[in-house]
VOPAGU-42092 format. One record per residue: residue in three letters; residue number from 1; x, y, z of N, C-alpha, C, O in turn. Coordinates in nm, 2 decimals. Layout:
residues N
<node residuo="ALA" num="NUM" n_c1="X" n_c2="Y" n_c3="Z" ca_c1="X" ca_c2="Y" ca_c3="Z" c_c1="X" c_c2="Y" c_c3="Z" o_c1="X" o_c2="Y" o_c3="Z"/>
...
***
This chain:
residues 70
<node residuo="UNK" num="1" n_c1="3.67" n_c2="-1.81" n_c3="-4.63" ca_c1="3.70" ca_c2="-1.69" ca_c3="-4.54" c_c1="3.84" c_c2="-1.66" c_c3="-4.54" o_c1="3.94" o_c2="-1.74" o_c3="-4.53"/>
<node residuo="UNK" num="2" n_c1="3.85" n_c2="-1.52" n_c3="-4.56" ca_c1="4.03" ca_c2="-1.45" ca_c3="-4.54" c_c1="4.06" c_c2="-1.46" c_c3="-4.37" o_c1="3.99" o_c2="-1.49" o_c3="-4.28"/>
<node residuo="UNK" num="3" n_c1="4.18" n_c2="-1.41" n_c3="-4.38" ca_c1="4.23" ca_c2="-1.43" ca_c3="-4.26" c_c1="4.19" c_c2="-1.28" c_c3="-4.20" o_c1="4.19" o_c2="-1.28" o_c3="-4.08"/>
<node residuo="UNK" num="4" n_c1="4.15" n_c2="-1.19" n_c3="-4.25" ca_c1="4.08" ca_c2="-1.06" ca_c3="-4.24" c_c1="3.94" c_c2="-1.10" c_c3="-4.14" o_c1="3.91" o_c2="-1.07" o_c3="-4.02"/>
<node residuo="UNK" num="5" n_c1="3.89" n_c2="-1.19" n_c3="-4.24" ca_c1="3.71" ca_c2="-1.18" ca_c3="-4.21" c_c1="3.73" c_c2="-1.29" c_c3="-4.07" o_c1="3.63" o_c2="-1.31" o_c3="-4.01"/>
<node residuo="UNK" num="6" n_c1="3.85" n_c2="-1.35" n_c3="-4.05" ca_c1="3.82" ca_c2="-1.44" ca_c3="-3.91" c_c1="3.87" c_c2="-1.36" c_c3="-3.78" o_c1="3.84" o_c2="-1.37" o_c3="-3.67"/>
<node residuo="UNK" num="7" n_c1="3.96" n_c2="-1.25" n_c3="-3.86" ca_c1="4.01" ca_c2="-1.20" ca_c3="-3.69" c_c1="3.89" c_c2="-1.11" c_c3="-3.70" o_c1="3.83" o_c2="-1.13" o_c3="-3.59"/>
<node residuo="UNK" num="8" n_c1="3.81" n_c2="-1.03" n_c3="-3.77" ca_c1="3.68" ca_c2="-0.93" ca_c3="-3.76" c_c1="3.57" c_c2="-1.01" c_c3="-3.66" o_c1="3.49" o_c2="-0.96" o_c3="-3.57"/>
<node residuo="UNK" num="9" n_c1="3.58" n_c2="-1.16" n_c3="-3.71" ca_c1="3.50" ca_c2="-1.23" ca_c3="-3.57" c_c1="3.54" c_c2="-1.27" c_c3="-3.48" o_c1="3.47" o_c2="-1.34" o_c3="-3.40"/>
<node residuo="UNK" num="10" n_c1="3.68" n_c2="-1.24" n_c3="-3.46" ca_c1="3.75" ca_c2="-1.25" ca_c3="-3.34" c_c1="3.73" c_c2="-1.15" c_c3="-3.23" o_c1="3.75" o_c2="-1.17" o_c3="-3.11"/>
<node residuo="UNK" num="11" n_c1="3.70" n_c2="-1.05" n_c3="-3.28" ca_c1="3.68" ca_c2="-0.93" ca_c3="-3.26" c_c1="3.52" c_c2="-0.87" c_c3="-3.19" o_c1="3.49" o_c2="-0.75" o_c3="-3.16"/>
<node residuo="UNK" num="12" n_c1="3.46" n_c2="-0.97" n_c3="-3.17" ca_c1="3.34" ca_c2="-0.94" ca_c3="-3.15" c_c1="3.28" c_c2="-0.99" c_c3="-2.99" o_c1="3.28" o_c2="-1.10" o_c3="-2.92"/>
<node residuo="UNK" num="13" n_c1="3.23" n_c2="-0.86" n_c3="-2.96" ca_c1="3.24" ca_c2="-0.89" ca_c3="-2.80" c_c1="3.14" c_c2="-0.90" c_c3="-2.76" o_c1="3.05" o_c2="-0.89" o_c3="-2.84"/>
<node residuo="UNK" num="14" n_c1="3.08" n_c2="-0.94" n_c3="-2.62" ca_c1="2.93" ca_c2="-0.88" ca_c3="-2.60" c_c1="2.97" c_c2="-0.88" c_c3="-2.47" o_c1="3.05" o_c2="-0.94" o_c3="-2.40"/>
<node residuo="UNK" num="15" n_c1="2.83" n_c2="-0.74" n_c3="-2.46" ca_c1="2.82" ca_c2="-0.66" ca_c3="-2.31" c_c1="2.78" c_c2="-0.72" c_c3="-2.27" o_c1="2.72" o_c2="-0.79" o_c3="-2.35"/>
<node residuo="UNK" num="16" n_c1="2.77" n_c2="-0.78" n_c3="-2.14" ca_c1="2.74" ca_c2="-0.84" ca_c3="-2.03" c_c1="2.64" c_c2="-0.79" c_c3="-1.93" o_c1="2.55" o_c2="-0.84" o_c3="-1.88"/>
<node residuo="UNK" num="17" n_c1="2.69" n_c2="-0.66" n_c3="-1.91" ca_c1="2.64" ca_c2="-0.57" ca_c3="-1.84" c_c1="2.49" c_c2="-0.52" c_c3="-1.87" o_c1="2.47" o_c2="-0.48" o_c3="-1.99"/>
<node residuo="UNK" num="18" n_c1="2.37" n_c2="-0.52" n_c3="-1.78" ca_c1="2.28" ca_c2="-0.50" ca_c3="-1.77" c_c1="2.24" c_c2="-0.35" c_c3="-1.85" o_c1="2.29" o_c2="-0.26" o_c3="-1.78"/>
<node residuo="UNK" num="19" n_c1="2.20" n_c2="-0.32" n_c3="-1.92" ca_c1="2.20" ca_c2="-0.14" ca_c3="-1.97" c_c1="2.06" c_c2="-0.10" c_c3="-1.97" o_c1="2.05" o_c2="0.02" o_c3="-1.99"/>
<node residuo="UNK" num="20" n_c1="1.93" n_c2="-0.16" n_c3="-1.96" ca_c1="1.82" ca_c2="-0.11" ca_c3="-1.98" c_c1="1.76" c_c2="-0.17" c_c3="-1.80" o_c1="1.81" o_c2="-0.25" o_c3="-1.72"/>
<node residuo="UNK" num="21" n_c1="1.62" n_c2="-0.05" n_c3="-1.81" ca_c1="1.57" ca_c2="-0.03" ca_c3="-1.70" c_c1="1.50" c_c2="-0.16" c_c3="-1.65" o_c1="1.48" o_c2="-0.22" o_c3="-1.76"/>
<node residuo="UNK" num="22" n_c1="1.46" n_c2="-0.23" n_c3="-1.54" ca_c1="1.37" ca_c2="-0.29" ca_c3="-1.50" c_c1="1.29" c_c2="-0.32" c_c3="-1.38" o_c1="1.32" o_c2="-0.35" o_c3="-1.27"/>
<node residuo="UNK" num="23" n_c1="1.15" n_c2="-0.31" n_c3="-1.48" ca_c1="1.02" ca_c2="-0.29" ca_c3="-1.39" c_c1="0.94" c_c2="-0.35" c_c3="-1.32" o_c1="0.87" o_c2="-0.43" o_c3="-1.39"/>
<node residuo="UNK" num="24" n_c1="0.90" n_c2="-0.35" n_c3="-1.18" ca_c1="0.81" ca_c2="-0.42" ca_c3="-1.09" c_c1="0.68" c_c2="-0.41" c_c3="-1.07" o_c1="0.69" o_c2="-0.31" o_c3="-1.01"/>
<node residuo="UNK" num="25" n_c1="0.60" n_c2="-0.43" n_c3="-1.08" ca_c1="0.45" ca_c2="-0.41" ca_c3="-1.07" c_c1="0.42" c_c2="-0.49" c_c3="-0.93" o_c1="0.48" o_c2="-0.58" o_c3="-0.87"/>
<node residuo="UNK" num="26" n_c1="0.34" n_c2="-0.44" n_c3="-0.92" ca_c1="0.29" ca_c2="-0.49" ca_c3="-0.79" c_c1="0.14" c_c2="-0.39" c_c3="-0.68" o_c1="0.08" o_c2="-0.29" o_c3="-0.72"/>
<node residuo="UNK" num="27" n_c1="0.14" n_c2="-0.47" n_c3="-0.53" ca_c1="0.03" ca_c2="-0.39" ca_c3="-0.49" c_c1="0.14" c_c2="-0.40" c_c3="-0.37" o_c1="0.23" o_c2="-0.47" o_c3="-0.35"/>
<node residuo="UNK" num="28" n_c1="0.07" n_c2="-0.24" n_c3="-0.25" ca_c1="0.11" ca_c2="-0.21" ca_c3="-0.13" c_c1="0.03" c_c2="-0.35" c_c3="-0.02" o_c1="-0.05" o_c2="-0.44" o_c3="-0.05"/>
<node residuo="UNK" num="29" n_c1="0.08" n_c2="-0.33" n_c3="0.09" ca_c1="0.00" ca_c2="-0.42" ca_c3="0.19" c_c1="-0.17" c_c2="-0.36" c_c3="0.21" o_c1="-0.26" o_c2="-0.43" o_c3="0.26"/>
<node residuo="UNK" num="30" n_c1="-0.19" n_c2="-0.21" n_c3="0.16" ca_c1="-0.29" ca_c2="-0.12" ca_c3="0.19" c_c1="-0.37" c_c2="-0.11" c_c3="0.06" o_c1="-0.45" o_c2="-0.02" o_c3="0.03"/>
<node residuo="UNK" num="31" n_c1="-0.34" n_c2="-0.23" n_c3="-0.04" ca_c1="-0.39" ca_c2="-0.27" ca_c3="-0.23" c_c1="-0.37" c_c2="-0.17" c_c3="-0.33" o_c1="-0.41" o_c2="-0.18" o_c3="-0.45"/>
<node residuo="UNK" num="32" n_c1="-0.30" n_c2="-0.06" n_c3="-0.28" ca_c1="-0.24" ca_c2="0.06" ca_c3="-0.36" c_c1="-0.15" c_c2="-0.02" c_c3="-0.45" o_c1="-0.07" o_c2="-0.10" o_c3="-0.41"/>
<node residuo="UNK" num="33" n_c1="-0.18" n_c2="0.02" n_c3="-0.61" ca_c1="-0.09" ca_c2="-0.05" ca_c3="-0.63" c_c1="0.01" c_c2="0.01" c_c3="-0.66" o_c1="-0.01" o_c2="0.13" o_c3="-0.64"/>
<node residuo="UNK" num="34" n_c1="0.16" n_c2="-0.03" n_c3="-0.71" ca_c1="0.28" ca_c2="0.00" ca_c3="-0.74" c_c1="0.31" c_c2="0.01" c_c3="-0.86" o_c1="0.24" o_c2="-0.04" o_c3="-0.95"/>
<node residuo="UNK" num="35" n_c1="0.45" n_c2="0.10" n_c3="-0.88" ca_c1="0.55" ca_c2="0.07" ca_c3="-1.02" c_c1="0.66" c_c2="0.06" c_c3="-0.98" o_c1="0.68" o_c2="0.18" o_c3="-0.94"/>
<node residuo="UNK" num="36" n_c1="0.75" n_c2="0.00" n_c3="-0.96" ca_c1="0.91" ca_c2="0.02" ca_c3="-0.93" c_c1="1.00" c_c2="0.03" c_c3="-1.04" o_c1="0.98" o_c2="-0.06" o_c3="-1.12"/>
<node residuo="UNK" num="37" n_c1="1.07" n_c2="0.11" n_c3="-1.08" ca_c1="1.12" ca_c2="0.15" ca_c3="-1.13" c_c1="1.32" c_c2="0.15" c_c3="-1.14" o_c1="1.38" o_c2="0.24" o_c3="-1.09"/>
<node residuo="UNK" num="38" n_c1="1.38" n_c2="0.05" n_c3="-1.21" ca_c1="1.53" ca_c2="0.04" ca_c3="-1.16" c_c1="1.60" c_c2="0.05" c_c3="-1.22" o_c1="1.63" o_c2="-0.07" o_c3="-1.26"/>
<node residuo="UNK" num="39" n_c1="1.72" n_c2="0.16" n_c3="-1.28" ca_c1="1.78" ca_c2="0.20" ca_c3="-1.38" c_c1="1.88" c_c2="0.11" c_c3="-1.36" o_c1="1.90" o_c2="0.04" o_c3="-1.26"/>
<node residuo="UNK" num="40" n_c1="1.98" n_c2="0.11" n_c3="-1.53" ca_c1="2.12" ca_c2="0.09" ca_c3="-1.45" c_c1="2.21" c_c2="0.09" c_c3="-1.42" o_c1="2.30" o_c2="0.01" o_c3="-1.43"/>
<node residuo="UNK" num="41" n_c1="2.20" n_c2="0.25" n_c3="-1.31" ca_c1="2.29" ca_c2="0.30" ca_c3="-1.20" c_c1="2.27" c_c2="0.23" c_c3="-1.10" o_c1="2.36" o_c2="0.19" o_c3="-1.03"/>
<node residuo="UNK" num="42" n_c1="2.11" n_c2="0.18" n_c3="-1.05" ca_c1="2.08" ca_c2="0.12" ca_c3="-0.96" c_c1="1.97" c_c2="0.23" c_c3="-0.87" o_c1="1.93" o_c2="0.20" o_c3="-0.76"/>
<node residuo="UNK" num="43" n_c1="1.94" n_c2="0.32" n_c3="-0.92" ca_c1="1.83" ca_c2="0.39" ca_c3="-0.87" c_c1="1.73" c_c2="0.39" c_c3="-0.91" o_c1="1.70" o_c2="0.37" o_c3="-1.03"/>
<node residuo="UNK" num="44" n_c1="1.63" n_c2="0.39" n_c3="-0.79" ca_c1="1.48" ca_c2="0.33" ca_c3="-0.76" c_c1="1.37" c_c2="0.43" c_c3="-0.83" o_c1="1.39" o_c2="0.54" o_c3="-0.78"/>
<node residuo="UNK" num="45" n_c1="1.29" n_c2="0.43" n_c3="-0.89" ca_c1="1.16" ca_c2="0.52" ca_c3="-0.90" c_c1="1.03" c_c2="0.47" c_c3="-0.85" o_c1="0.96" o_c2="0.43" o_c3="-0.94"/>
<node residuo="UNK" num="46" n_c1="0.99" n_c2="0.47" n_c3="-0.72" ca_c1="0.85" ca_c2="0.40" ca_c3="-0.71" c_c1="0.72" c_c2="0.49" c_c3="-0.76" o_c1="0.74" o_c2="0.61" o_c3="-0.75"/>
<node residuo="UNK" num="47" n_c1="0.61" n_c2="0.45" n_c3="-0.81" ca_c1="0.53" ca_c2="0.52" ca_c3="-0.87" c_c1="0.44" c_c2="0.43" c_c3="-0.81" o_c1="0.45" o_c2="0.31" o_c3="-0.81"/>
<node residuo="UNK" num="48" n_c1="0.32" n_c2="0.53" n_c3="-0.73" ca_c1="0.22" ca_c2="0.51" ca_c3="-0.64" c_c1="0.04" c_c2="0.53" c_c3="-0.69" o_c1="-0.01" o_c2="0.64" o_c3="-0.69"/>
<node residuo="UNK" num="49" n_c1="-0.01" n_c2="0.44" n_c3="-0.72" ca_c1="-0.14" ca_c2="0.47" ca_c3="-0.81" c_c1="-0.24" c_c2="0.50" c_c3="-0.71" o_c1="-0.34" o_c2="0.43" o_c3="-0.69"/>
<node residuo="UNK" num="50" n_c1="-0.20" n_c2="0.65" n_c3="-0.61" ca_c1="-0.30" ca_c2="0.73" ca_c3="-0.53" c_c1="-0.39" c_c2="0.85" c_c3="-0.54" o_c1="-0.35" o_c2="0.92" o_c3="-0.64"/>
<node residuo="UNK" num="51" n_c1="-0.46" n_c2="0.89" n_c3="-0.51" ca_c1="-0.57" ca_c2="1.03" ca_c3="-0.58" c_c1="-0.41" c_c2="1.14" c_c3="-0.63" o_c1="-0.41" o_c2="1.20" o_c3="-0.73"/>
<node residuo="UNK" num="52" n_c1="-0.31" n_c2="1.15" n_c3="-0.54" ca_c1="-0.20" ca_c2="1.21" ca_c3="-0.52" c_c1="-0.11" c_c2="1.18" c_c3="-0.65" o_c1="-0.02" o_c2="1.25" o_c3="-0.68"/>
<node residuo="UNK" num="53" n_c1="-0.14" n_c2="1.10" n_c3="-0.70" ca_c1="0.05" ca_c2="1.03" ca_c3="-0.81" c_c1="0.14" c_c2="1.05" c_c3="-0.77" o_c1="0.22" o_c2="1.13" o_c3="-0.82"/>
<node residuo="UNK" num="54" n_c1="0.16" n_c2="0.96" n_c3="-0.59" ca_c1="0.31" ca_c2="1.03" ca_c3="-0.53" c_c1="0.41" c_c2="0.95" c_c3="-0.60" o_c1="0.39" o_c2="0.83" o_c3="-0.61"/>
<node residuo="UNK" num="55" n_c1="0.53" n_c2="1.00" n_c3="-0.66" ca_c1="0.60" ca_c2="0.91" ca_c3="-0.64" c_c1="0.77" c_c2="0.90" c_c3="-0.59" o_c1="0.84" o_c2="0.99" o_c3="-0.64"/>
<node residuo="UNK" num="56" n_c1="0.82" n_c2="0.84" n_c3="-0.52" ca_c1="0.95" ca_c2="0.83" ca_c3="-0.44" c_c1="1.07" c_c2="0.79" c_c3="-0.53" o_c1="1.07" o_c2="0.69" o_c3="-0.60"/>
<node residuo="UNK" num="57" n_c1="1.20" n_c2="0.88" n_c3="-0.51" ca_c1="1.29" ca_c2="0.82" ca_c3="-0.60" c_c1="1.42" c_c2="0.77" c_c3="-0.49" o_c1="1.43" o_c2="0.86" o_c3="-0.39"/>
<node residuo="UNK" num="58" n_c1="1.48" n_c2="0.70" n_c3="-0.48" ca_c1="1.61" ca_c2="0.65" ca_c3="-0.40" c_c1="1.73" c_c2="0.67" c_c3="-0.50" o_c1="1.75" o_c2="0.59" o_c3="-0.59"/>
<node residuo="UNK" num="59" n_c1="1.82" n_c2="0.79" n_c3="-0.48" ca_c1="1.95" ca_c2="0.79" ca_c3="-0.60" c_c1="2.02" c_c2="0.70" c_c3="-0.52" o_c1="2.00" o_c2="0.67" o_c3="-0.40"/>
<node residuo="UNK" num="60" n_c1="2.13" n_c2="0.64" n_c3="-0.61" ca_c1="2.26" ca_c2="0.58" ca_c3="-0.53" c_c1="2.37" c_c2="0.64" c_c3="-0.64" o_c1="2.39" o_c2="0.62" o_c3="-0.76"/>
<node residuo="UNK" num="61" n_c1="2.43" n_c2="0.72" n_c3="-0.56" ca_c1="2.56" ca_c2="0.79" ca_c3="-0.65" c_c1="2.66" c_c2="0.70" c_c3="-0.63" o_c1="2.65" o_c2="0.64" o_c3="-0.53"/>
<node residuo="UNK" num="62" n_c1="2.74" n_c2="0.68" n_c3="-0.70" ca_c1="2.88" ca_c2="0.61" ca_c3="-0.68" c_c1="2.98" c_c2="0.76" c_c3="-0.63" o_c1="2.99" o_c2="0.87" o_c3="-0.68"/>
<node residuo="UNK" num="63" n_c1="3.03" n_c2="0.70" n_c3="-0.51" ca_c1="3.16" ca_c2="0.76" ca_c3="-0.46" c_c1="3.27" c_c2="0.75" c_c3="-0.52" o_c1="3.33" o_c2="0.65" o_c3="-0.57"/>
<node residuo="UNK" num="64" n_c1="3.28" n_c2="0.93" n_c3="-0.53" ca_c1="3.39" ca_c2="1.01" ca_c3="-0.59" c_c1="3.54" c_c2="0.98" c_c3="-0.47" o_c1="3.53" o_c2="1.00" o_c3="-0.35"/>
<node residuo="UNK" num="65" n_c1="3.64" n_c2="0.92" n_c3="-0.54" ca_c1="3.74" ca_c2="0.94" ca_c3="-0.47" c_c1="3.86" c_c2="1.01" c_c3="-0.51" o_c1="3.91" o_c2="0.96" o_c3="-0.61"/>
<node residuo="UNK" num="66" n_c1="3.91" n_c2="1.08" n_c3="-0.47" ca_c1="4.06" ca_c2="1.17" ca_c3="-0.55" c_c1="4.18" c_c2="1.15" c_c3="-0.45" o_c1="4.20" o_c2="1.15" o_c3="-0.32"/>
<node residuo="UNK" num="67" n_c1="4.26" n_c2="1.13" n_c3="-0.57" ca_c1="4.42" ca_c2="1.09" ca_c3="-0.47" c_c1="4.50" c_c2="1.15" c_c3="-0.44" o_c1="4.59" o_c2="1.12" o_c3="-0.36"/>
<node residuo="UNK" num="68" n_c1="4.47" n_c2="1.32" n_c3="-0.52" ca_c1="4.56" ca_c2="1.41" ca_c3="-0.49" c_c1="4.57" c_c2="1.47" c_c3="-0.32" o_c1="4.50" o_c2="1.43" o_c3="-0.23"/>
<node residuo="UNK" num="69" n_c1="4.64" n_c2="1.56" n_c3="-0.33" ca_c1="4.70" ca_c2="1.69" ca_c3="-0.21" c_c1="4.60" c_c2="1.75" c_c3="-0.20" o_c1="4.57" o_c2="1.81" o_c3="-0.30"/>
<node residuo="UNK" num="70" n_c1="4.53" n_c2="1.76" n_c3="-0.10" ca_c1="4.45" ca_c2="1.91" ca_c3="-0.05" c_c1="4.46" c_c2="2.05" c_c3="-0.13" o_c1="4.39" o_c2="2.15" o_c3="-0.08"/>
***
């Protein structure tokens, strides 16, 4: 190995960070069952298996802060 091909694996990182969705299954207390749905921003998609296909989303935006002057 060159001293090239050791820093190129020096070089090599891994994300840590969670990047794909994940899903809950399950039933209501009322045997409806569920889908939960959890991106990763951290917002919820529940999907409800009713005559209806209701389903509920919860965003969580991250707060915008700015430092400037009015």
């Amino acid at each position: 190995m060159t001293d090239i091909d050791l820093e190129k694996l020096r070089s090599i990182g891994v994300i840590s960070r969670q990047s794909r969705s994940v899903v809950k299954e399950g039933k209501r207390e009322d045997g409806v069952r569920i889908k939960e749905t959890t991106d990763e921003l951290g917002n919820v998609v529940t999907e409800h298996a009713t005559k209806d296909d209701r389903q509920d989303v919860l965003i969580r935006p991250k707060t915008i802060r700015w430092g400037g002057s009015p």
